[in-house]
PDB file of N, H, CA, C and O in Angstrom:
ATOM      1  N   UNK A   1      83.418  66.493 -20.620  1.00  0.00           N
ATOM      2  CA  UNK A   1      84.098  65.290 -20.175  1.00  0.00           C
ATOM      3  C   UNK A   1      85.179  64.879 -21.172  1.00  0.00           C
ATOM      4  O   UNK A   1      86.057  64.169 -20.680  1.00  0.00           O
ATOM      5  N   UNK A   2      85.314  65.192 -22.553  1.00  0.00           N
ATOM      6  H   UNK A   2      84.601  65.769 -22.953  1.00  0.00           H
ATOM      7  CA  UNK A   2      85.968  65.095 -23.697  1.00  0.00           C
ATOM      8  C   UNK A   2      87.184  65.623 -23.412  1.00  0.00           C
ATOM      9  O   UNK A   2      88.247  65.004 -23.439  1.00  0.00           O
ATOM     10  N   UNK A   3      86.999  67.008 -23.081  1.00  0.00           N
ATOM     11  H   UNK A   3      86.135  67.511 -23.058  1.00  0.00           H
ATOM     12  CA  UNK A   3      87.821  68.072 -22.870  1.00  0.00           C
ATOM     13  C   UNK A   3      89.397  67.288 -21.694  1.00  0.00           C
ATOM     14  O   UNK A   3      90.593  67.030 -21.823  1.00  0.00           O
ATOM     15  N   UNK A   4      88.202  67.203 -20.528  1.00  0.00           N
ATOM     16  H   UNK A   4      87.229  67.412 -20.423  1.00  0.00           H
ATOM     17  CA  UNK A   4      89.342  66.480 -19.627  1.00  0.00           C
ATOM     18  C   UNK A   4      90.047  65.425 -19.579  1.00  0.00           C
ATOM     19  O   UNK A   4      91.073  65.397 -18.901  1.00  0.00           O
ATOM     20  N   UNK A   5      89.419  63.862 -20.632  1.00  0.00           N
ATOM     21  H   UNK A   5      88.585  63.885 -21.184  1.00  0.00           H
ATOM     22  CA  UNK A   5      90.138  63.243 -20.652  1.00  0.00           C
ATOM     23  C   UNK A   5      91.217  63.412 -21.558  1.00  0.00           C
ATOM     24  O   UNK A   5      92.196  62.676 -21.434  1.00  0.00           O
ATOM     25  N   UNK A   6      91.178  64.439 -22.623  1.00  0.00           N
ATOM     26  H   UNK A   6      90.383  65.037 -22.724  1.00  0.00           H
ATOM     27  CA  UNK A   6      92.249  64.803 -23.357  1.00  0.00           C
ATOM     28  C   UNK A   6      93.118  65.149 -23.261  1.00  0.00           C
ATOM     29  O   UNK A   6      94.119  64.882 -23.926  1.00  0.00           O
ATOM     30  N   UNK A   7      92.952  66.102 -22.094  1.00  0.00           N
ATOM     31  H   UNK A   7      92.139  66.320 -21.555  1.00  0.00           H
ATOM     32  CA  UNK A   7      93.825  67.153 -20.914  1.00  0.00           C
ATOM     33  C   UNK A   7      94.769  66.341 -20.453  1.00  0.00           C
ATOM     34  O   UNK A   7      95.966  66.483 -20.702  1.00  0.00           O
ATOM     35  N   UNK A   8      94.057  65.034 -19.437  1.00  0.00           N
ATOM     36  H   UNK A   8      93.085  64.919 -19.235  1.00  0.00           H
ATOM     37  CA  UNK A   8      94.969  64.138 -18.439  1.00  0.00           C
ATOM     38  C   UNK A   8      95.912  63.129 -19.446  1.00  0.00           C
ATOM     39  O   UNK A   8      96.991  62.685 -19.052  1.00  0.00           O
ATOM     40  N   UNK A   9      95.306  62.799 -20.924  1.00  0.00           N
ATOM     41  H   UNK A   9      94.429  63.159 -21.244  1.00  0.00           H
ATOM     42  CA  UNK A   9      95.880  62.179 -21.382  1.00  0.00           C
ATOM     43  C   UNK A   9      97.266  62.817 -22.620  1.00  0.00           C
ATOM     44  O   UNK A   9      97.934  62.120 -23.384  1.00  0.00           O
ATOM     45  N   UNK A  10      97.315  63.989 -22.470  1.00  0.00           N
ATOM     46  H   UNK A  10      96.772  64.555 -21.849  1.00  0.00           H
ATOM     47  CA  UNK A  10      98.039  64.789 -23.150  1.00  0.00           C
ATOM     48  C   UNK A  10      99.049  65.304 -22.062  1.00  0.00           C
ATOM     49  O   UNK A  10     100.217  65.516 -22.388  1.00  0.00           O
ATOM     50  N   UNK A  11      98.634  65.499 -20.828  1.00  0.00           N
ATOM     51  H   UNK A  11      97.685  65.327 -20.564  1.00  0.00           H
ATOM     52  CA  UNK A  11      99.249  65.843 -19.690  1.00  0.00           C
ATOM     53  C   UNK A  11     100.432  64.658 -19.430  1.00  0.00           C
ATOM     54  O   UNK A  11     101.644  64.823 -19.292  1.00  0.00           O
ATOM     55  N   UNK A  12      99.564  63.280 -19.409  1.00  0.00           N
ATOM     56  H   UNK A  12      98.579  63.146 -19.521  1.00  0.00           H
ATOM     57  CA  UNK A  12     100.141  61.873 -19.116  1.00  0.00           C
ATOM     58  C   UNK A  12     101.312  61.803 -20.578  1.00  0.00           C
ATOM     59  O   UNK A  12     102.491  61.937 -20.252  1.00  0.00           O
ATOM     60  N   UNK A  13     101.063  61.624 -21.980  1.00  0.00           N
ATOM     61  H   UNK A  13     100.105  61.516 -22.245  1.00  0.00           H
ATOM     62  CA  UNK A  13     102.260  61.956 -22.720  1.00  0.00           C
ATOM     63  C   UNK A  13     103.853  62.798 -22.523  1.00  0.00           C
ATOM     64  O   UNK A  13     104.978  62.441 -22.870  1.00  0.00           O
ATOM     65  N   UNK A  14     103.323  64.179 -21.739  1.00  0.00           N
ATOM     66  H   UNK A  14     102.409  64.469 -21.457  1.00  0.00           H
ATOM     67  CA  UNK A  14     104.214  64.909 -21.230  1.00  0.00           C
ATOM     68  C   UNK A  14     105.507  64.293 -20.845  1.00  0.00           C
ATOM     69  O   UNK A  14     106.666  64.161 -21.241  1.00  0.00           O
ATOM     70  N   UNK A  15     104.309  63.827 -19.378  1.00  0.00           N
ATOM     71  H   UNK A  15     103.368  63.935 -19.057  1.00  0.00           H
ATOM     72  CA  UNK A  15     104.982  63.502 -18.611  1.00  0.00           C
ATOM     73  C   UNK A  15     106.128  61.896 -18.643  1.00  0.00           C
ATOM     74  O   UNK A  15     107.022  61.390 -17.965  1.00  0.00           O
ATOM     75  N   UNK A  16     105.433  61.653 -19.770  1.00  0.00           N
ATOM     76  H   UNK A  16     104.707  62.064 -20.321  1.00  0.00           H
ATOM     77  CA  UNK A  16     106.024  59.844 -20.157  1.00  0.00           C
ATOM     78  C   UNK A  16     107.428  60.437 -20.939  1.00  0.00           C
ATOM     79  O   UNK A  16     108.540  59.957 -20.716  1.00  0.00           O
ATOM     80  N   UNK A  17     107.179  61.590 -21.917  1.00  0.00           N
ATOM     81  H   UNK A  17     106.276  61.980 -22.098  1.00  0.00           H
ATOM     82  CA  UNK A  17     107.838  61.916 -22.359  1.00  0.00           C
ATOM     83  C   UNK A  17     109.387  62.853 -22.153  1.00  0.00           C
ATOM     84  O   UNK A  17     110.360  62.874 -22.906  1.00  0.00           O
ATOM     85  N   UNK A  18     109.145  63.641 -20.733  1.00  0.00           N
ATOM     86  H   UNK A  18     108.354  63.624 -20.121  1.00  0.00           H
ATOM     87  CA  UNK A  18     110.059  63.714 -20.421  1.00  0.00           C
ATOM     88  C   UNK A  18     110.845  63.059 -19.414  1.00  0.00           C
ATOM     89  O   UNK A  18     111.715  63.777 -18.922  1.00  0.00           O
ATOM     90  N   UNK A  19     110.785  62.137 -19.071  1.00  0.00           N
ATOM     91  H   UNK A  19     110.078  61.554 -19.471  1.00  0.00           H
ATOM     92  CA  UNK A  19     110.833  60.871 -18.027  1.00  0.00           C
ATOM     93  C   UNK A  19     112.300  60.212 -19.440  1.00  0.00           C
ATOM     94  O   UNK A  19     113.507  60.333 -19.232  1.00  0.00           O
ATOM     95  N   UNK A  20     112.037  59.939 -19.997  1.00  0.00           N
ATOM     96  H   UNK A  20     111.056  59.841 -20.166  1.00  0.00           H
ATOM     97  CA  UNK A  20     112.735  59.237 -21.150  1.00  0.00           C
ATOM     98  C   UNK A  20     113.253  59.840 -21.901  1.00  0.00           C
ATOM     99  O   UNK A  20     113.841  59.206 -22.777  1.00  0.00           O
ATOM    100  N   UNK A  21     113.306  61.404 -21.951  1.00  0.00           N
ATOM    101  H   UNK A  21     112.827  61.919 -21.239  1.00  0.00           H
ATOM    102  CA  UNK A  21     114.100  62.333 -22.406  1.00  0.00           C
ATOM    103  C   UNK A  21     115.462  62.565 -20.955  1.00  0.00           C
ATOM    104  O   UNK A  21     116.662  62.520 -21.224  1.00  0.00           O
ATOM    105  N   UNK A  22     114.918  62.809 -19.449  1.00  0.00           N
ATOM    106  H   UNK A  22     113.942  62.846 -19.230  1.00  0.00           H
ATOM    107  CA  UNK A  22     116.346  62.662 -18.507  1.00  0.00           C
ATOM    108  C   UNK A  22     117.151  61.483 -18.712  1.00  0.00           C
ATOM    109  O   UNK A  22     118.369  61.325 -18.787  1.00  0.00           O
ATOM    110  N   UNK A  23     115.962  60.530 -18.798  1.00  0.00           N
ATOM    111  H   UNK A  23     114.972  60.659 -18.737  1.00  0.00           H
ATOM    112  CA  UNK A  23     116.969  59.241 -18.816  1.00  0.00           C
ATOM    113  C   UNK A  23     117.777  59.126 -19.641  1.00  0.00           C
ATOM    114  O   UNK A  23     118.789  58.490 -19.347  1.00  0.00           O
ATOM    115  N   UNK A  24     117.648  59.671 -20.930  1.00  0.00           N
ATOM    116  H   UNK A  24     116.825  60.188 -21.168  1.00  0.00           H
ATOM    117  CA  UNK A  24     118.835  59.601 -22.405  1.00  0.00           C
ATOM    118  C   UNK A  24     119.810  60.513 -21.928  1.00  0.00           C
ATOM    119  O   UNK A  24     120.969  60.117 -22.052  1.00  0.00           O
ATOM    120  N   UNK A  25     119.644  61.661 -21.402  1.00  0.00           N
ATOM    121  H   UNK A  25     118.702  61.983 -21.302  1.00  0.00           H
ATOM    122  CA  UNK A  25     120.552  62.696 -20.723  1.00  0.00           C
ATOM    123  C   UNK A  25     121.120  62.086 -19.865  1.00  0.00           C
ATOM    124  O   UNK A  25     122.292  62.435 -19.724  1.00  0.00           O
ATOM    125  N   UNK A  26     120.780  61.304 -19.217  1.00  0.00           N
ATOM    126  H   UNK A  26     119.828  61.020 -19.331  1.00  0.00           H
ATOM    127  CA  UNK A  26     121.369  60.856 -17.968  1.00  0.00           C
ATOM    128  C   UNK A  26     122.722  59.455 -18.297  1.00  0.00           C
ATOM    129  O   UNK A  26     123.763  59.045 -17.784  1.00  0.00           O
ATOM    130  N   UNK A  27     122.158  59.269 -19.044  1.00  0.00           N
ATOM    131  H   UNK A  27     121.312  59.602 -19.461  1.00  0.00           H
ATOM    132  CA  UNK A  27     122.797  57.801 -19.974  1.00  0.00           C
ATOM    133  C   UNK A  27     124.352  58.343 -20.839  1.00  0.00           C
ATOM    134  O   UNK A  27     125.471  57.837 -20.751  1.00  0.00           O
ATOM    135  N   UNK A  28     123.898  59.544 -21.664  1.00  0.00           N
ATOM    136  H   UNK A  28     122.989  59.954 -21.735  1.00  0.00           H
ATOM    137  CA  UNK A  28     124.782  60.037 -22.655  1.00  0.00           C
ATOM    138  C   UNK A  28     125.996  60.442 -21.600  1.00  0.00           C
ATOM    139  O   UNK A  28     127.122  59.948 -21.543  1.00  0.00           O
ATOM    140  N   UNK A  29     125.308  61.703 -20.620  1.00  0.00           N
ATOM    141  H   UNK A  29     124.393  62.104 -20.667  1.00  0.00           H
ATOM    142  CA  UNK A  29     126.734  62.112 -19.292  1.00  0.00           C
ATOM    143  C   UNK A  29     127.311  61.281 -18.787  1.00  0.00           C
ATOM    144  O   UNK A  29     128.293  61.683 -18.163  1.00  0.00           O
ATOM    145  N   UNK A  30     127.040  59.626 -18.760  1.00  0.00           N
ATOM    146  H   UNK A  30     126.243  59.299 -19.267  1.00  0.00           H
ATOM    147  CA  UNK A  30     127.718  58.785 -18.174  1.00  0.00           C
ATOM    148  C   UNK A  30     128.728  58.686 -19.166  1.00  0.00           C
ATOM    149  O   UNK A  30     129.873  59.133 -19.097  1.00  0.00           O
ATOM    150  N   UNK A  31     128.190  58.049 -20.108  1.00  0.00           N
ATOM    151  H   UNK A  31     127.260  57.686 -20.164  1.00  0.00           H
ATOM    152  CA  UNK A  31     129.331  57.645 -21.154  1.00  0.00           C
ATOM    153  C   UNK A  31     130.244  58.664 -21.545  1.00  0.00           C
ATOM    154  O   UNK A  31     131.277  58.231 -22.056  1.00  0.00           O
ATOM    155  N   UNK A  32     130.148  59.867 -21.446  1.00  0.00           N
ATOM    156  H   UNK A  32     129.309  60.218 -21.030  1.00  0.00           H
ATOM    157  CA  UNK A  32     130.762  61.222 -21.657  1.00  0.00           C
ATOM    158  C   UNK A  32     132.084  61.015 -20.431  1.00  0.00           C
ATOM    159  O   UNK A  32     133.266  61.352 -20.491  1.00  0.00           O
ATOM    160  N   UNK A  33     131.471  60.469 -19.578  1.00  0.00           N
ATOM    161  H   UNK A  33     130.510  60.195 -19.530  1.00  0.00           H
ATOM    162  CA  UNK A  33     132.442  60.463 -18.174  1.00  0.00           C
ATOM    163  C   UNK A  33     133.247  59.451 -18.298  1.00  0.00           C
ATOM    164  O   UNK A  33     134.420  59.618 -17.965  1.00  0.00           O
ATOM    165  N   UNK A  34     132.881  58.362 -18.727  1.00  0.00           N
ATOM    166  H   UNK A  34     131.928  58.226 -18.998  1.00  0.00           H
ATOM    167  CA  UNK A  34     133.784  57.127 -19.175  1.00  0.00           C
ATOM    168  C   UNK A  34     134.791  57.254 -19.786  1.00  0.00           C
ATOM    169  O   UNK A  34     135.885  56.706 -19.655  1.00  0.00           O
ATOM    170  N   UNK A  35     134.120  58.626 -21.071  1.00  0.00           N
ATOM    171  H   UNK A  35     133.231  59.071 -21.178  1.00  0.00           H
ATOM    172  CA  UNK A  35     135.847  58.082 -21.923  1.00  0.00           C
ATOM    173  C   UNK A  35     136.464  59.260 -21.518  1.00  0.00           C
ATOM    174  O   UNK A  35     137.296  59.525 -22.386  1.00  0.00           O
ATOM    175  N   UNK A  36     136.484  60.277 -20.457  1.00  0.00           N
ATOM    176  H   UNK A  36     135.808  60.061 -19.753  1.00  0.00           H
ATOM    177  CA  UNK A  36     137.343  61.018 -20.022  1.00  0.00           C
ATOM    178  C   UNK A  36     137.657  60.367 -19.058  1.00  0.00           C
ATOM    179  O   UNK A  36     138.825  60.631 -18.772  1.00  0.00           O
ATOM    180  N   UNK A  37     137.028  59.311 -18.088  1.00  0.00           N
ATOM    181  H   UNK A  37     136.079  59.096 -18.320  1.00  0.00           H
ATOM    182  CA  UNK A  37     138.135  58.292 -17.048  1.00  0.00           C
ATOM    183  C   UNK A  37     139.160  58.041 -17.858  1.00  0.00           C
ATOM    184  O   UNK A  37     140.318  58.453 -17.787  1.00  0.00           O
ATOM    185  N   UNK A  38     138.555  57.198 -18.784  1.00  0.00           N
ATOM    186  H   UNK A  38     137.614  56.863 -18.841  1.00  0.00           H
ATOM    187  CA  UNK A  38     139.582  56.402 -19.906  1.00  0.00           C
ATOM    188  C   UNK A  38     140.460  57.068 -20.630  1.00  0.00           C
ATOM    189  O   UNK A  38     141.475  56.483 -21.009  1.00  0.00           O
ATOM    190  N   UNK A  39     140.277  58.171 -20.898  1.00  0.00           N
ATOM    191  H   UNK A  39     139.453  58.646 -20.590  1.00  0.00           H
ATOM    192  CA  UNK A  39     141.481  59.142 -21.586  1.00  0.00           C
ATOM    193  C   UNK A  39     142.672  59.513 -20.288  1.00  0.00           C
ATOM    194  O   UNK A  39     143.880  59.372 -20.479  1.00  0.00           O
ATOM    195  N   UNK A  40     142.218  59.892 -19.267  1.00  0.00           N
ATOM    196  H   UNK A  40     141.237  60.007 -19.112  1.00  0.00           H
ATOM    197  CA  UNK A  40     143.024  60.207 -18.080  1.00  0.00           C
ATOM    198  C   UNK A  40     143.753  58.902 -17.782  1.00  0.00           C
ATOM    199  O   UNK A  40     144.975  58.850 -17.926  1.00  0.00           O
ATOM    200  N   UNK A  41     143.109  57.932 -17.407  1.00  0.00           N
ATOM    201  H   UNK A  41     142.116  57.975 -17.291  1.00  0.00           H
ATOM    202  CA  UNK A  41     144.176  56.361 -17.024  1.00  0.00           C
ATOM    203  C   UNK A  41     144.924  56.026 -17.924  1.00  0.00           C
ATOM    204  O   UNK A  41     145.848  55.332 -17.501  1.00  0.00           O
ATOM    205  N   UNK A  42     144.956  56.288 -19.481  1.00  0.00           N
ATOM    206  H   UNK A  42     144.205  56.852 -19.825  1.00  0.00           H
ATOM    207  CA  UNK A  42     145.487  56.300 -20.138  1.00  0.00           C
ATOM    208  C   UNK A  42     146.526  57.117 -20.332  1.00  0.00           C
ATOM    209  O   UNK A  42     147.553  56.708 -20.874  1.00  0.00           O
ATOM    210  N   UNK A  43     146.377  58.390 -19.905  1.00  0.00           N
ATOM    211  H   UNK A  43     145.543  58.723 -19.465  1.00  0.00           H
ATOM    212  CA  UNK A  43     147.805  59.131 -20.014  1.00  0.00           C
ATOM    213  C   UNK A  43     148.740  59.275 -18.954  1.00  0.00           C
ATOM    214  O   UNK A  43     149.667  60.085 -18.936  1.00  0.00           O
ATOM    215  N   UNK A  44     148.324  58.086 -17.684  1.00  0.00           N
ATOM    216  H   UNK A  44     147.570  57.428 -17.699  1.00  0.00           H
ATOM    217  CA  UNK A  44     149.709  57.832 -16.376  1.00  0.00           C
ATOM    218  C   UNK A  44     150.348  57.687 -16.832  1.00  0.00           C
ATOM    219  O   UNK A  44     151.443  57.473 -16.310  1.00  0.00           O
TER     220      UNK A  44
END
């Protein structure tokens, strides 16, 4: 019984963990996109 709650709760870390690893990815490509809008409107 040791075994498995260790499992689900090591499983559950994983999963918390890469949840909040896309989201930083997901966050950084925005801002990546921003300042190439902003570099482009800038050079009309």
């Amino acid at each position: 019984m040791k075994l498995l709650s260790t499992l689900l709760i090591l499983a559950f870390a994983v999963v918390v963990t890469g949840c909040n690893t896309f989201a930083g990815a997901g966050k950084d490509i925005q801002k990546g996109g921003e300042k190439i809008e902003g570099a482009a409107e800038s050079s009309k």
